[in-house]
Residue frames as qw, qx, qy, qz and C-alpha x, y, z in Angstrom:
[[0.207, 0.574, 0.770, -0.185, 141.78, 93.94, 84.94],
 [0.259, 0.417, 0.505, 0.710, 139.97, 96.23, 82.44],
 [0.033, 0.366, 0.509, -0.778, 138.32, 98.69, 83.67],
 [0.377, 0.557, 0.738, -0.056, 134.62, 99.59, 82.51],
 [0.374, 0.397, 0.327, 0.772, 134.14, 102.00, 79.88],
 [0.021, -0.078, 0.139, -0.987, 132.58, 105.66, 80.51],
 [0.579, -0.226, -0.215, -0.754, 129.19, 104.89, 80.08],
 [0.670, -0.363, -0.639, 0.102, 129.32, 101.49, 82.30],
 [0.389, -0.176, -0.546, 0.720, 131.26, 102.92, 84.91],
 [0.269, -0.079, 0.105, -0.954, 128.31, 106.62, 84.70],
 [0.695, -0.085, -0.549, -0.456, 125.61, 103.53, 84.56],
 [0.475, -0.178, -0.722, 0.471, 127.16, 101.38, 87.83],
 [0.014, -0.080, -0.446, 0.891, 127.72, 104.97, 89.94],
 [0.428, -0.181, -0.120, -0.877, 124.03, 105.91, 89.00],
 [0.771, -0.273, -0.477, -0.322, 122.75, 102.41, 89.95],
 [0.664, -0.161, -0.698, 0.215, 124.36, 102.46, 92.85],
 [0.141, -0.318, 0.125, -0.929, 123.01, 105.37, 94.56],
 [0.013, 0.136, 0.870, -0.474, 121.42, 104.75, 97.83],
 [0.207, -0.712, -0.617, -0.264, 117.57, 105.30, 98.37],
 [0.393, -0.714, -0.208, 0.541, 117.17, 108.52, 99.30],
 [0.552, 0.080, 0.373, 0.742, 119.11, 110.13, 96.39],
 [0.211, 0.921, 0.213, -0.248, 118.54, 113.94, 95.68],
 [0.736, 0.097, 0.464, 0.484, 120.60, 114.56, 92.41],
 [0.376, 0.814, 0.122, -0.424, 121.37, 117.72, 90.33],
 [0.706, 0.382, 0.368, 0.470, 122.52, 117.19, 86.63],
 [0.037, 0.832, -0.095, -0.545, 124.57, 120.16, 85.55],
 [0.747, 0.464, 0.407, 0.247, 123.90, 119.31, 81.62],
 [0.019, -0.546, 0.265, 0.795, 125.90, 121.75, 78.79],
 [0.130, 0.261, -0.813, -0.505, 124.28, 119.72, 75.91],
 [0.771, -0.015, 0.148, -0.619, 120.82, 118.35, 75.16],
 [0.846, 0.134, -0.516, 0.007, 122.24, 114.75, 74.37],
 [0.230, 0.284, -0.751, 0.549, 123.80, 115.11, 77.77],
 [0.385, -0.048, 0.492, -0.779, 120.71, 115.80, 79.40],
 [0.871, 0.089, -0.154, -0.459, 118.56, 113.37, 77.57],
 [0.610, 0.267, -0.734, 0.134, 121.33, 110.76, 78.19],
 [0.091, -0.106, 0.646, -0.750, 121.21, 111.82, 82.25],
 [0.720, 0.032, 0.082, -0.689, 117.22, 111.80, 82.00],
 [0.910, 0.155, -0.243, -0.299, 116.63, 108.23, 80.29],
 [0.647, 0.171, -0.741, 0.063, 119.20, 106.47, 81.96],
 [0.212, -0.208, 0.451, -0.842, 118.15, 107.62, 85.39],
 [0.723, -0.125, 0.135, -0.665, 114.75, 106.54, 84.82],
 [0.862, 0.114, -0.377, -0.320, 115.40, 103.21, 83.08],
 [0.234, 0.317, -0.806, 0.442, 117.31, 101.91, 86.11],
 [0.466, 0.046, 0.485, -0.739, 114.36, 102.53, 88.11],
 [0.705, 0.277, -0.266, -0.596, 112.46, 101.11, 85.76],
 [0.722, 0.131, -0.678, -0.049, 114.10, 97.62, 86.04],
 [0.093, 0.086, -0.891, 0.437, 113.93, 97.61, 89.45],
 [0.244, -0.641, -0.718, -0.119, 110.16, 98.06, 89.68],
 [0.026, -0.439, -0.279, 0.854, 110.05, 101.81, 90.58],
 [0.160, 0.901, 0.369, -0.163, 107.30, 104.18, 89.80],
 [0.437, -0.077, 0.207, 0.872, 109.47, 106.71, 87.08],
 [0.072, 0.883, 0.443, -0.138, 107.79, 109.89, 86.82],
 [0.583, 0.018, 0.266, 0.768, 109.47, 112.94, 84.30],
 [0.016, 0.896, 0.365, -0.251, 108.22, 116.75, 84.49],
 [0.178, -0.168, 0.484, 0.840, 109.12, 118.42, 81.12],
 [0.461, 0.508, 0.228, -0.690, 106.86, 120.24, 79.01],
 [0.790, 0.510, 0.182, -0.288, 104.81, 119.18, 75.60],
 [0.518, 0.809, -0.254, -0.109, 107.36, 120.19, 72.93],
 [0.191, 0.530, -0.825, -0.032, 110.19, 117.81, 74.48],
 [0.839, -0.153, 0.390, -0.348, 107.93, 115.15, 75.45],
 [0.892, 0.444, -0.023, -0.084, 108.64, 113.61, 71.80],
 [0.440, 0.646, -0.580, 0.229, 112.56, 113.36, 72.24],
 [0.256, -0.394, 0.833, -0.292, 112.69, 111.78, 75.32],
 [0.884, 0.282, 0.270, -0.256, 109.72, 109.37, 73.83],
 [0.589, 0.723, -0.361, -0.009, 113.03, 109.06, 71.37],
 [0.173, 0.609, -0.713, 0.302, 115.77, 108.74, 73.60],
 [0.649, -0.257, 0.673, -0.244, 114.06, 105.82, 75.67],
 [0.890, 0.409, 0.023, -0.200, 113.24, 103.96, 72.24],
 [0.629, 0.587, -0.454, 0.231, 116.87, 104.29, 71.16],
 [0.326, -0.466, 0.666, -0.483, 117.90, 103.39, 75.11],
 [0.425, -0.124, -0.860, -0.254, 115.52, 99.63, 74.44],
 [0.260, 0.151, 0.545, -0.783, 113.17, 100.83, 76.56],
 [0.011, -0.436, -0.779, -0.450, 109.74, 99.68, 75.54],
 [0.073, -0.037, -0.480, 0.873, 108.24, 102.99, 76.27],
 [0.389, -0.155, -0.325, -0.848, 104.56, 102.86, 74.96],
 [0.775, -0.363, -0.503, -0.118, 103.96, 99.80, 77.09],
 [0.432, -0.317, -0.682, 0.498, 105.42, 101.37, 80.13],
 [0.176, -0.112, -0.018, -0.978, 103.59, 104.75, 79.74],
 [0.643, -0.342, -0.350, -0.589, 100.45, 102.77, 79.23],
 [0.698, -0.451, -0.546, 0.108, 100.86, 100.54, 82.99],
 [0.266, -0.930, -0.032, -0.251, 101.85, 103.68, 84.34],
 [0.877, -0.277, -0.074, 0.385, 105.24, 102.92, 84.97],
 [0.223, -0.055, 0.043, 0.972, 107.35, 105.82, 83.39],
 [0.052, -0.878, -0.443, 0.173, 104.69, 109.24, 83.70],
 [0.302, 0.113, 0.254, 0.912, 105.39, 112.10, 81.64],
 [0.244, -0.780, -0.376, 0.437, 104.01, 115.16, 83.76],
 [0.271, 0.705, 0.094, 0.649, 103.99, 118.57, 81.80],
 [0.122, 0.055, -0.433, 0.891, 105.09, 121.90, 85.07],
 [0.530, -0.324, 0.121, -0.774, 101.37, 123.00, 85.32],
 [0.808, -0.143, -0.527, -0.220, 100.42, 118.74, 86.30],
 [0.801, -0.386, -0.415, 0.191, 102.67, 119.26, 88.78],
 [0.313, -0.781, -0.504, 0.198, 101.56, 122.11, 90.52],
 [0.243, -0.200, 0.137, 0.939, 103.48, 124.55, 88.93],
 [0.195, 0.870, 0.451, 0.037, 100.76, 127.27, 87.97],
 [0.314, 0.948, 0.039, 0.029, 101.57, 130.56, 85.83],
 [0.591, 0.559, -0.309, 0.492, 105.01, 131.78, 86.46],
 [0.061, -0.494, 0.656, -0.567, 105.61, 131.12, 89.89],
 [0.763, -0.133, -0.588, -0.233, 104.84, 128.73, 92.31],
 [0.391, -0.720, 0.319, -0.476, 104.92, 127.52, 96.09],
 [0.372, 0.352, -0.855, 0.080, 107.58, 125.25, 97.13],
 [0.344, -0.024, 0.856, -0.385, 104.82, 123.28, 99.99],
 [0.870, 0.276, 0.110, -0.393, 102.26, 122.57, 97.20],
 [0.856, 0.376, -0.314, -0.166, 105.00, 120.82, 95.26],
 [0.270, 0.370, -0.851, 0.258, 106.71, 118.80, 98.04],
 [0.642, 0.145, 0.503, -0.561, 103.21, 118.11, 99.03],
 [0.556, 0.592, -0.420, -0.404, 102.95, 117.21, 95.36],
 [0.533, 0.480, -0.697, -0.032, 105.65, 114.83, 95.50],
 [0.260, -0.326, 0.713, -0.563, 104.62, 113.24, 98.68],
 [0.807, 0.362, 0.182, -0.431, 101.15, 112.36, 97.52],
 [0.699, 0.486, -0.434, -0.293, 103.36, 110.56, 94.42],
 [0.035, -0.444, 0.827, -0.344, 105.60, 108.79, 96.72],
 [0.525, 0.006, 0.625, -0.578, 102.49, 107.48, 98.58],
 [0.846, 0.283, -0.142, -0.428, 100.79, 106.58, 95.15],
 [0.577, 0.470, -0.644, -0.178, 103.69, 104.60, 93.50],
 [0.088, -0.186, 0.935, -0.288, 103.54, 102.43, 96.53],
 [0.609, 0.222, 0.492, -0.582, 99.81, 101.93, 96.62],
 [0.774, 0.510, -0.136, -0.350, 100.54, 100.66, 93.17],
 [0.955, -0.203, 0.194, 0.091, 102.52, 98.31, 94.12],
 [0.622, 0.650, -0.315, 0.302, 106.14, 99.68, 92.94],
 [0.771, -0.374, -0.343, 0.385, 108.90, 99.30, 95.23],
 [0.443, -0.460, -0.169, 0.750, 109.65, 103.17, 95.09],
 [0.502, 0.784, 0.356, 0.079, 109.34, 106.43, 93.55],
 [0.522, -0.166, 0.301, 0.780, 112.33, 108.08, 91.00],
 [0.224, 0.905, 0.352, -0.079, 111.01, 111.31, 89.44],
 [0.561, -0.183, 0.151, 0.793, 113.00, 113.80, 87.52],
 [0.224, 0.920, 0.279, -0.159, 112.64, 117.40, 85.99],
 [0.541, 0.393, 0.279, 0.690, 114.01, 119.49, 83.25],
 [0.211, -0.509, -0.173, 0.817, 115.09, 122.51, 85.52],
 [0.064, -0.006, 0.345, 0.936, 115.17, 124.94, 82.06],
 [0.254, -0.260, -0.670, -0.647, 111.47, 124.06, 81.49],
 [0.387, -0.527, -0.736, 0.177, 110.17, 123.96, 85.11],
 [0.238, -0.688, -0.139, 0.672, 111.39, 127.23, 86.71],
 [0.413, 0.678, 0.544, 0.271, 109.98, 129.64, 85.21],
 [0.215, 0.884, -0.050, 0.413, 111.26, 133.18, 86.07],
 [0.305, 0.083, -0.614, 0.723, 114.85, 134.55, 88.31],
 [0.507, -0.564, 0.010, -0.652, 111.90, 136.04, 90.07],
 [0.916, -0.044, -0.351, -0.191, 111.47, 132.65, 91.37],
 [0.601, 0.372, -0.632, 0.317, 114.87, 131.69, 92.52],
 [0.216, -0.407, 0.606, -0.648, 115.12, 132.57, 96.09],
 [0.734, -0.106, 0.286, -0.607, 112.04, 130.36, 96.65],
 [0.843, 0.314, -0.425, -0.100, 112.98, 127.71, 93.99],
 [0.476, 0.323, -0.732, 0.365, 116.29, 127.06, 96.29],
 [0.398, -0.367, 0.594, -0.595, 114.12, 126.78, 99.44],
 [0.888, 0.174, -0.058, -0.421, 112.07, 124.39, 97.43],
 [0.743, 0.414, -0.525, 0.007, 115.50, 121.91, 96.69],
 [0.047, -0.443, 0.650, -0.616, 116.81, 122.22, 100.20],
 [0.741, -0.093, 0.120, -0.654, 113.47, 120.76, 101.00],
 [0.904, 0.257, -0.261, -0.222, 113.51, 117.74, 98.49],
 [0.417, 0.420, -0.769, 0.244, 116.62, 116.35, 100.16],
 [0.107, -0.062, 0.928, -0.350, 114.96, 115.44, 103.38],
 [0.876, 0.215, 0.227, -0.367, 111.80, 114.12, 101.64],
 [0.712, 0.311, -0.617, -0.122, 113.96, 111.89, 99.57],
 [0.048, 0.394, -0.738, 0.546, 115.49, 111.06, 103.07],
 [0.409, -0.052, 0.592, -0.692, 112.03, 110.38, 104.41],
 [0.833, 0.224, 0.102, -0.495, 110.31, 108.55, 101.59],
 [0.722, -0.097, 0.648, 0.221, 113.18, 106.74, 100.29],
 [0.609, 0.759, 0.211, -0.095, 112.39, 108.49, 96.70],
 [0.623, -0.032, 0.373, 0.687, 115.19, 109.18, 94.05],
 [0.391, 0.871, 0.249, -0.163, 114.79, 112.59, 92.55],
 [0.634, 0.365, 0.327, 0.598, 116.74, 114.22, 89.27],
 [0.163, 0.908, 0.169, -0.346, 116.79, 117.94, 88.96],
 [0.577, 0.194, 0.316, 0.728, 118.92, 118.71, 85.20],
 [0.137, 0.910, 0.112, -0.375, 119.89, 122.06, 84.76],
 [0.632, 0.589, 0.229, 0.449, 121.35, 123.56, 81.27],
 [0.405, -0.544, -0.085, 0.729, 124.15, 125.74, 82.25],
 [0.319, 0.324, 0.507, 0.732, 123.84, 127.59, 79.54],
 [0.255, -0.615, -0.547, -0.508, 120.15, 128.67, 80.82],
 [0.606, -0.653, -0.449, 0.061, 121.21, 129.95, 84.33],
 [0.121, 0.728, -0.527, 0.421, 123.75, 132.51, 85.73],
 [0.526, 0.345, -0.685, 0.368, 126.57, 130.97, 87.45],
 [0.095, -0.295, 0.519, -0.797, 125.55, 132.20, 90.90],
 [0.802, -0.157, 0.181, -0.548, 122.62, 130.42, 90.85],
 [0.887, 0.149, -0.403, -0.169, 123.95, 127.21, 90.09],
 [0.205, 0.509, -0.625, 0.555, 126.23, 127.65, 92.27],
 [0.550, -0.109, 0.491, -0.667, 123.40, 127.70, 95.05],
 [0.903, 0.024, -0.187, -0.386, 121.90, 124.82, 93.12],
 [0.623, 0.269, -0.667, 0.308, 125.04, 122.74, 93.77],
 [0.052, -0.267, 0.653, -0.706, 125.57, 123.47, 97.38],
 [0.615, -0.150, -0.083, -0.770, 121.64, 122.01, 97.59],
 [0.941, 0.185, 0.040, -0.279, 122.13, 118.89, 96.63],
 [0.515, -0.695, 0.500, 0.038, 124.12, 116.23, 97.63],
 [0.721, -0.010, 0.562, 0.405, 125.09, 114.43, 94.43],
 [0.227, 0.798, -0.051, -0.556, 125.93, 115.92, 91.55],
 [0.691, 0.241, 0.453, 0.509, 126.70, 114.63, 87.82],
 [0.190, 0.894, -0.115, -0.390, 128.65, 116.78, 85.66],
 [0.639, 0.649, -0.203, -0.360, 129.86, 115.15, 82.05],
 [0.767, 0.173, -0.606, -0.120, 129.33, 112.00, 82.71],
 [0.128, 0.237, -0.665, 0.696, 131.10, 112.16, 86.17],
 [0.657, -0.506, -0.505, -0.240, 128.74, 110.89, 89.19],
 [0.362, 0.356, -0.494, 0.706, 129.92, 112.62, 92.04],
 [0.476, -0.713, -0.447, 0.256, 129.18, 112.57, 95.99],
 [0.062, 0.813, 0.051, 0.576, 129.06, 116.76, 96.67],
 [0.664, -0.322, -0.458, 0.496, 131.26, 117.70, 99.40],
 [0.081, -0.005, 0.137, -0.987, 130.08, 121.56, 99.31],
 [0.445, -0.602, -0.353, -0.562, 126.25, 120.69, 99.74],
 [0.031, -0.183, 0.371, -0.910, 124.93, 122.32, 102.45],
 [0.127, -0.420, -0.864, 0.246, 121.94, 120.91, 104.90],
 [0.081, -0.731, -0.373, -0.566, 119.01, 123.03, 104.92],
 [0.472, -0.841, -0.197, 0.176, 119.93, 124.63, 108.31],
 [0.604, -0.303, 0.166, 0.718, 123.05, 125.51, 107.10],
 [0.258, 0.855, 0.009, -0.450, 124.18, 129.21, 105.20],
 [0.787, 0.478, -0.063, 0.385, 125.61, 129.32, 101.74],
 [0.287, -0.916, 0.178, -0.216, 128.05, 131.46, 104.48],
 [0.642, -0.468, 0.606, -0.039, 129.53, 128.75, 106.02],
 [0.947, 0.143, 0.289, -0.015, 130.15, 127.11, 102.95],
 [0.660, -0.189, 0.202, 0.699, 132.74, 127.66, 100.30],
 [0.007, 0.715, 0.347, -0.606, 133.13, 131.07, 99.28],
 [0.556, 0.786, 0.070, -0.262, 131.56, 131.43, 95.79],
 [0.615, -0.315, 0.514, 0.508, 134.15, 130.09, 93.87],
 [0.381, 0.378, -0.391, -0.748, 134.05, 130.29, 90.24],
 [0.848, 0.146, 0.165, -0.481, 131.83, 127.50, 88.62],
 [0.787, 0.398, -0.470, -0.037, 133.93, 125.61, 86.23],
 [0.011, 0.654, -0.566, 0.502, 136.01, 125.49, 89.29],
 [0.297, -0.364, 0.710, -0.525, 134.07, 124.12, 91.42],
 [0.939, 0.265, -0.102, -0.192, 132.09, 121.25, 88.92],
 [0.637, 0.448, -0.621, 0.092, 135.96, 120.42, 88.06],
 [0.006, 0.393, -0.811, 0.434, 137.07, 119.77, 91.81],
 [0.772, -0.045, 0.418, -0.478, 133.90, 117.63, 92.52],
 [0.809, 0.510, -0.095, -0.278, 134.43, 115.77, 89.81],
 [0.401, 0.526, -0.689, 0.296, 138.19, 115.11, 90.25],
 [0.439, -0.226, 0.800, -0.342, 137.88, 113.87, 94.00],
 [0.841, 0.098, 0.326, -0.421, 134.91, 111.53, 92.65],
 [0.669, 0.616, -0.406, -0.095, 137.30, 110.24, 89.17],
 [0.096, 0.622, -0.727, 0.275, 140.36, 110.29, 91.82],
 [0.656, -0.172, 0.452, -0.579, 138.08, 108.09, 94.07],
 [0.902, 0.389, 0.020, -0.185, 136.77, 105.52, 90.99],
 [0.611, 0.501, -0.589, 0.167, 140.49, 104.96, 89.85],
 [0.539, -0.523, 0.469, -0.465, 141.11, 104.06, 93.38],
 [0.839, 0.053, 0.185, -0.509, 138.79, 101.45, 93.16],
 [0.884, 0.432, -0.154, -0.092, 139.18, 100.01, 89.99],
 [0.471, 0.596, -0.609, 0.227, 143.12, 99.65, 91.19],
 [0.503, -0.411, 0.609, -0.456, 142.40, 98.44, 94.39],
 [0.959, 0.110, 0.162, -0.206, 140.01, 95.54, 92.72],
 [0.818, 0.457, -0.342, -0.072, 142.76, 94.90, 90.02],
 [0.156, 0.561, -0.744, 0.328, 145.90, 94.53, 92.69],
 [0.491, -0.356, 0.739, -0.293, 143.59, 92.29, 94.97],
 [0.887, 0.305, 0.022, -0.345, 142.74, 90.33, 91.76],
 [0.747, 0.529, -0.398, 0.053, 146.16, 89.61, 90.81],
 [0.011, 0.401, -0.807, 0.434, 147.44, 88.77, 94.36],
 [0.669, -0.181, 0.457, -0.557, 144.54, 86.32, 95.02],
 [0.906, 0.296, -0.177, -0.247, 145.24, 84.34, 92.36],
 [0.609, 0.276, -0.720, 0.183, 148.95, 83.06, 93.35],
 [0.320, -0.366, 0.630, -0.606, 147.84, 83.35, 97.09],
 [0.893, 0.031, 0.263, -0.364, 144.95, 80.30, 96.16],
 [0.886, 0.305, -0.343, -0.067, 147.61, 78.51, 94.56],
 [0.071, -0.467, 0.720, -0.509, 149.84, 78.85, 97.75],
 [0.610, -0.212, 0.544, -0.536, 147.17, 77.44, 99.43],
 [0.915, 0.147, -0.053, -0.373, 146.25, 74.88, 97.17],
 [0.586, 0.568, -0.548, 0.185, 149.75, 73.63, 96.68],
 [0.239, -0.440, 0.562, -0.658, 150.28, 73.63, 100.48],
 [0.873, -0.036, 0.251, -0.418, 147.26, 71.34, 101.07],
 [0.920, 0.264, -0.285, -0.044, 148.86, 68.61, 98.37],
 [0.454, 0.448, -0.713, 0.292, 152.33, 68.70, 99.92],
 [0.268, -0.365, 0.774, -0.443, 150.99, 67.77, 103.09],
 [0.891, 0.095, 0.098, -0.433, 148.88, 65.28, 101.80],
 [0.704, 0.530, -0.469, 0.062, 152.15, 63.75, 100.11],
 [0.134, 0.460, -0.675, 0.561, 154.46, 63.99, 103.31],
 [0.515, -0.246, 0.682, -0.457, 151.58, 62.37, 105.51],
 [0.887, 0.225, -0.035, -0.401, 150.47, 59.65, 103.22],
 [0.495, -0.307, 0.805, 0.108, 151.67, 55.90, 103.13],
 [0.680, -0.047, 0.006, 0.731, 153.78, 55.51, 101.20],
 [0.292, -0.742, -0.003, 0.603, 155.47, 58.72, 101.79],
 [0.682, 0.531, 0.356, 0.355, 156.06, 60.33, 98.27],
 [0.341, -0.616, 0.030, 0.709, 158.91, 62.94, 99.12],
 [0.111, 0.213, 0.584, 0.775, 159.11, 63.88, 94.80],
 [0.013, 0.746, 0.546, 0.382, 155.40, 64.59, 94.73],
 [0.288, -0.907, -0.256, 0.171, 155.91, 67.34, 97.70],
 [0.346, -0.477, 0.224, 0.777, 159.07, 68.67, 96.79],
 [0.124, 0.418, 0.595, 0.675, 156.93, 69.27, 93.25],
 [0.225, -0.753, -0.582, -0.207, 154.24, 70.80, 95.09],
 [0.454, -0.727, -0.175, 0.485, 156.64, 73.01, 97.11],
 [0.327, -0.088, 0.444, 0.830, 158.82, 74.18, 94.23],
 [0.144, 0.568, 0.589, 0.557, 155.02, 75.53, 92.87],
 [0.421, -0.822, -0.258, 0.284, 154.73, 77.81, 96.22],
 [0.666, -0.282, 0.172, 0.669, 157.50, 78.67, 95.84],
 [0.228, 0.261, 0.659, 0.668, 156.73, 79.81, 92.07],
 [0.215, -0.797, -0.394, -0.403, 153.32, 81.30, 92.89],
 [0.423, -0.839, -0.166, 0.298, 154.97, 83.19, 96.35],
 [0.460, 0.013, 0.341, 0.820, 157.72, 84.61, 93.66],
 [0.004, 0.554, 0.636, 0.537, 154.44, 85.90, 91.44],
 [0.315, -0.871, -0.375, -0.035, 152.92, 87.59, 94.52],
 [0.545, -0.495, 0.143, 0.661, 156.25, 89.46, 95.31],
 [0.319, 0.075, 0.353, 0.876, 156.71, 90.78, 91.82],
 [0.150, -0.683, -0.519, -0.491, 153.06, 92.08, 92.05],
 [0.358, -0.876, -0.226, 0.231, 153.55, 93.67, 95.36],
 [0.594, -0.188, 0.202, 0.755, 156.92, 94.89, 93.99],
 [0.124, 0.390, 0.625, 0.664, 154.93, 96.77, 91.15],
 [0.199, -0.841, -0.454, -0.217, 153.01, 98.65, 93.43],
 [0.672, -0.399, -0.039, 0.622, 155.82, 99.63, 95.29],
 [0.347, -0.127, 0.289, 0.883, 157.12, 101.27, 92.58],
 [0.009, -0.570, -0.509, -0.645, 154.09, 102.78, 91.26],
 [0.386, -0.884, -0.264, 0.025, 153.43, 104.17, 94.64],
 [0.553, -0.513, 0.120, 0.646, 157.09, 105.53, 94.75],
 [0.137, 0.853, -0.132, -0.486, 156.55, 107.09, 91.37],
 [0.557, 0.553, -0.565, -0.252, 158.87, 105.00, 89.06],
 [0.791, 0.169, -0.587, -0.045, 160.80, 101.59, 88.86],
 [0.724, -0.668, 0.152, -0.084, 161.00, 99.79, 91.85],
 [0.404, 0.513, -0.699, 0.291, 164.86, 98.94, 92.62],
 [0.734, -0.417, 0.286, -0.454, 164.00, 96.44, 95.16],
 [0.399, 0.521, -0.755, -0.011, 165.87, 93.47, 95.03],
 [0.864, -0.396, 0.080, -0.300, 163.94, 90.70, 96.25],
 [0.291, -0.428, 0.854, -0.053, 165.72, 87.83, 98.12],
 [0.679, 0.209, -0.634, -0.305, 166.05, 84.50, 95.24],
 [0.730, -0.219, 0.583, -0.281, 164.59, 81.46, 96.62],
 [0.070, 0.405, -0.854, -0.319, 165.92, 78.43, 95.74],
 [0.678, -0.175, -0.283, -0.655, 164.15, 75.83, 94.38],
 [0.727, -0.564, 0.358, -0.161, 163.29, 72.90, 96.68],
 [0.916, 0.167, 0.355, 0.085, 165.86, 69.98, 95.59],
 [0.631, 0.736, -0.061, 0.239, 168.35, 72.22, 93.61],
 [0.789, -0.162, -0.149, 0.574, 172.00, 72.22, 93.89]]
């Protein structure tokens, strides 16, 4: 079986995030982060969510870009209020700091709207570089994300935060990571097995690793995870197919062997194809064998004759 390309398979994991989803993009590239931003929303978007994007003036017009070139029809879903494109002071950021219960009050009040407007949820993202405005900030910013995980929990909302590593020291991102329990990092859609519950210290977690470090080992478990998968599907694809011709074959020879006249040829045809297809399913479990042992399998299965041969 093929397996899906990079962008299906960063398209699937993103659509199949649960309600509830608190997300941080660690972007190195504005085509990463506009790619992370516009397919985020336009999932929502086809399911009937409320999509709601809090970036400032000067990049409004590229992501107006990147949904156009995404087939998004975005002037007719701006205008029924479906995707919202929210500059930091609209939403309740004010001067160069800000207070993390006006804007999870903020996002509560949206929650509440996009239902009252009949959507079936609300997905909201922000462009970290352009929201948070000074390191002043930080200490308060990460009480503010800790937060947003159990309002997604409680409303059911989907939220984005994309930070530009470039535009942060390491240590904070660090703390952003440990926030927030999913985490994409180039291309990679990963469940975060170092975030940390808001009752918990960044103490008890792991201890400050180095960044690249710890992006790469999320990322590996989550890859190691996907290939899993994608071999799991393909080994029960290619053992289900001679197992339904076992079965089908099975059904005819007894249909032969109880039927008047008896037709002993047609079942000893129909047994010799078991046979044939329970050969097929052997050499495919054989093949895993050896790929779980590392190399060629030296197994020597036991040769079945066929039925009728001398």
């Amino acid at each position: 079986m093929t397996a899906p390309n990079p962008t299906a398979r960063f398209e699937a994991a993103l659509g199949g995030l649960s309600p509830g989803g608190h997300i941080c993009s660690i972007t190195e590239s504005k085509s990463e982060h506009l790619a992370a931003a516009v397919t985020f929303l336009r999932i929502g978007l086809e399911r009937g969510e409320k999509c709601v994007y809090v970036t400032d003036a000067a990049e409004e017009e590229c992501l107006r870009r990147a949904f156009h070139d995404a087939g998004v029809e975005v002037s007719a879903a701006l205008e029924s209020k479906a995707v919202v494109l929210i500059t930091p002071a609209g939403a309740s950021l004010r001067g160069d700091s800000f207070d993390p219960y006006r804007l999870i009050t903020y996002w509560k009040k949206l929650a509440a709207l996009a239902g009252a407007q009949g959507f079936t949820a609300l997905r909201a993202g922000s462009d970290m570089q352009r929201t948070l405005r000074t390191a002043s900030d930080a200490e308060r910013w990460l009480e503010y994300e800790r937060q947003l995980t159990q309002l997604t929990t409680d409303t059911g909302c989907r939220l984005l935060c994309e930070y530009h590593r470039a535009r942060f020291p390491d240590a904070f991102l660090l703390d952003v990571i440990r926030a927030h329990p999913c985490v994409i990092h180039r291309g990679t859609v990963a469940q975060n097995i170092y975030h940390l519950s808001e009752t918990e210290s960044v103490e008890t977690g792991l201890s400050a690793p180095e960044l690249e470090w710890l992006l790469g080992d999320i990322c590996k478990r989550e890859q190691l995870l996907a290939t899993r998968g994608e071999v799991t599907a393909s080994i029960a694809h290619e053992v289900d197919q001679p197992l339904a011709a076992i079965i089908a074959h099975g059904g005819a020879a007894r249909d032969w062997l109880e039927g008047v006249p008896l037709n002993v040829e047609e079942a000893k045809i129909a047994l010799n194809s078991i046979i044939s297809d329970a050969r097929r399913a052997s050499e495919v479990l054989a093949r895993i064998r050896s790929l779980a042992q590392g190399g060629e399998s030296d197994v020597n299965e036991t040769e079945i004759a066929p039925v009728g041969a001398d």
